[in-house]
C-alpha positions in Angstrom: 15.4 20.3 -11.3 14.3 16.8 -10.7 11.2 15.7 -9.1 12.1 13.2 -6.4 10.3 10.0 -6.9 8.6 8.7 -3.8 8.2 4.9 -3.2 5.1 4.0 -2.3 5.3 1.4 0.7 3.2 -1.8 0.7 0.5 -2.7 3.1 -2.2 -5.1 3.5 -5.0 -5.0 6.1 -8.3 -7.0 6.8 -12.5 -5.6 7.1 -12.8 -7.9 10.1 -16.5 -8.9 10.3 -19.0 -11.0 11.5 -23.0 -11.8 10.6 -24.9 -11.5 13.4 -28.7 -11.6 14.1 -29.1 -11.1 10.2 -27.1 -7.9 10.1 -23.2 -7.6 9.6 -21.2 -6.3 12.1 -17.5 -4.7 11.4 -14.8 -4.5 13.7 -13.4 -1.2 13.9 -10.0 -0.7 16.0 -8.7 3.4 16.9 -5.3 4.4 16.3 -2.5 4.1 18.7 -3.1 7.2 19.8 -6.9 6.3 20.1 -7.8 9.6 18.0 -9.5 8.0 14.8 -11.4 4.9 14.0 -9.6 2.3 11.1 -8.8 -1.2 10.2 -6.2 -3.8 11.1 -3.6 -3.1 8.9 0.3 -2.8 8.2 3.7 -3.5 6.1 3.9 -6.6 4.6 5.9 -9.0 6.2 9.2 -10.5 4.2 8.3 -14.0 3.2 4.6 -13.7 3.5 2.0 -13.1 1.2 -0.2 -9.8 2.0 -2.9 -12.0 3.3 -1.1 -13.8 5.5 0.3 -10.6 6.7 -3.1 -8.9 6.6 -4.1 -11.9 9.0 -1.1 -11.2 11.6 -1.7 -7.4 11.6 -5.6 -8.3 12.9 -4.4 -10.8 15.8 -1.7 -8.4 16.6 -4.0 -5.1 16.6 -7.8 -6.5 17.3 -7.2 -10.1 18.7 -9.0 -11.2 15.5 -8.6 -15.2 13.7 -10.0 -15.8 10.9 -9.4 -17.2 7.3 -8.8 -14.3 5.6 -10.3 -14.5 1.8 -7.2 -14.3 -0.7 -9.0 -12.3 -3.1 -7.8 -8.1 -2.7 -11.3 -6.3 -2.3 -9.6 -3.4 -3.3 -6.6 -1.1 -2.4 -6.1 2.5 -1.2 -3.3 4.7 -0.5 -2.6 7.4 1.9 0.2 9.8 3.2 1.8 9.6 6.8 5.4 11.5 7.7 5.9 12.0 4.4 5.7 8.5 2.7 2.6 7.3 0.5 1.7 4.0 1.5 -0.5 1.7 -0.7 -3.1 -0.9 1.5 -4.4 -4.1 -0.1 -7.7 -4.6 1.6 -9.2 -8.5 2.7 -11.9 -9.7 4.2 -11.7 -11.7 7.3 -14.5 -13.6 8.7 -14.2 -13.5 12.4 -14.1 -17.1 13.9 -12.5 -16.2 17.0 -12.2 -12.9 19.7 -9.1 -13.0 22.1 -8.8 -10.5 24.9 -5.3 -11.3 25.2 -3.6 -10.0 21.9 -0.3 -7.8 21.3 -1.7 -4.3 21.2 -4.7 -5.0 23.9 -3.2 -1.9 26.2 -2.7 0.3 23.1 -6.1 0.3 21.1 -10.0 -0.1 22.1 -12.1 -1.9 19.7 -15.6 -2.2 18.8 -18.3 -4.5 16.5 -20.6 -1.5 14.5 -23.5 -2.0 12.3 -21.1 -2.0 8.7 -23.1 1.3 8.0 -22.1 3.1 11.6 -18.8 1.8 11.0 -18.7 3.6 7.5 -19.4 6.9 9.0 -16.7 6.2 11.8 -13.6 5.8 8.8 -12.5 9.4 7.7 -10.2 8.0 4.5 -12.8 8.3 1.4 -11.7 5.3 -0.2 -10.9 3.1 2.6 -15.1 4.0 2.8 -16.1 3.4 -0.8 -14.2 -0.4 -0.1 -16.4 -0.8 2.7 -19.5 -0.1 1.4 -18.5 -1.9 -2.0 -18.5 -5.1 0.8 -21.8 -3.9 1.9 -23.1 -4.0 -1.5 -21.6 -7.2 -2.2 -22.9 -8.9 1.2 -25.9 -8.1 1.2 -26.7 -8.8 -2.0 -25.0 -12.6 -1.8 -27.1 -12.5 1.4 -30.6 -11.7 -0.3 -30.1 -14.4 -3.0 -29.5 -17.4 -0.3 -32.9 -16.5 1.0 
C-alpha cells in the first residue's frame, strides 16, 4: 500500500520586539481561541514574498509595523487538522503599536521580558528560535557597549 504524501503548507511569521530600558521585550499574541501564547504568523500570501506576508500577518493579528529583517531566523513546522505546516520565522522591530487592527476583538496581546515570553511558547522549536535571537541580541548588544 502507498503511503500518502502530505504537503507541507508554507507560512511565515514575525518575533515582534522592541528594546526597552536596556532589556528586550517580545510581543506575544494568544490564539483565537485565547488558549495558548504564539507569534504573528500565517500562509503566505500569492504575489508576496514571506516577509512581506510575515509583516501583514503582525498588523493584521497584533497591530504591529515594522520593517521586518529579510533574513529567515529560522523555520519550524507543526501539525494542525491534519496538515504539516512549515513557518519561516523574521524579526520585526516594532516602530509602531495600533489599537485598531483586524483581529483587535479576537486576540489579547502582551510585551514580556524575551525570557518570560520563552516560557509562555509550548512549540520546542518555535522556543529554541527565540532564544537563538536572545543569544544573538544580546550578544550584538554587549559589543556596542
Amino acid at each position: 500500500m502507498r503511503r500518502k504524501i502530505n504537503k507541507v503548507l508554507k507560512q511565515s511569521g514575525v518575533i515582534p520586539y522592541r528594546e526597552r530600558d536596556g532589556r528586550i521585550e517580545i510581543l506575544l499574541i494568544t490564539t483565537r481561541d485565547l488558549q495558548d501564547w504564539v507569534i504573528p504568523k500565517g500562509g503566505i500570501v500569492n504575489g508576496m514574498t514571506p516577509p512581506a506576508s510575515a509583516a501583514k500577518e503582525a498588523w493584521e493579528e497584533a497591530g504591529v509595523i515594522g520593517e521586518v529583517d529579510d533574513n529567515e531566523l529560522g523555520s519550524y513546522k507543526y501539525r494542525k487538522g491534519g496538515k504539516v505546516y512549515r513557518v519561516k520565522m523574521y524579526l520585526l522591530p516594532v516602530a509602531k503599536v495600533s489599537d485598531y487592527y483586524p483581529e483587535a476583538d479576537k486576540r489579547y496581546r502582551r510585551w514580556l521580558d524575551a525570557n518570560h515570553a520563552i516560557k509562555l511558547i509550548k512549540k520546542d522549536s518555535l522556543k529554541r528560535i527565540l532564544k537563538g535571537f536572545l543569544q544573538t541580541k544580546l550578544t550584538s548588544c554587549a559589543s556596542s557597549l
